[in-house]
Phi, psi and omega in degrees: 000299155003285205267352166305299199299330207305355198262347231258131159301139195221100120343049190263130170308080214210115177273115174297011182223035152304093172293342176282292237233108184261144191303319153003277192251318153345283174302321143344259181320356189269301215288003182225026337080252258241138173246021156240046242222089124303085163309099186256084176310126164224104178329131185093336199276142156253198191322313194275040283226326180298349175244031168246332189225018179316298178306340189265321170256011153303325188291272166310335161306311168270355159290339178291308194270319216281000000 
């Protein structure tokens, strides 16, 4: 399944104050996983980070794809 995804344009999305998940230890793995992989940081953000940030990350959705 790996090696299906790694080729994929890739988006991530990522609140940097995420206590489940830590950016830490995540972005790595995303950034060795994806070889084509946009990282959007949002310094502060937590877990729930999309209903705090819609706009920004409606924003990189369309900087990515469009």
């Amino acid at each position: 399944m790996r090696e299906q995804l790694a080729g994929k344009r890739v988006l991530a999305t990522y609140p940097m104050a995420d206590r489940a998940f830590s950016a830490k230890t995540t972005l790595p793995r995303f950034r060795d996983t994806f070889a084509d992989i946009e990282i959007v940081e949002f310094p502060g953000a937590k877990h729930f980070f999309f209903e705090d940030k819609p706009r920004e990350v409606a924003d990189a959705i369309l900087a990515r794809f469009s």
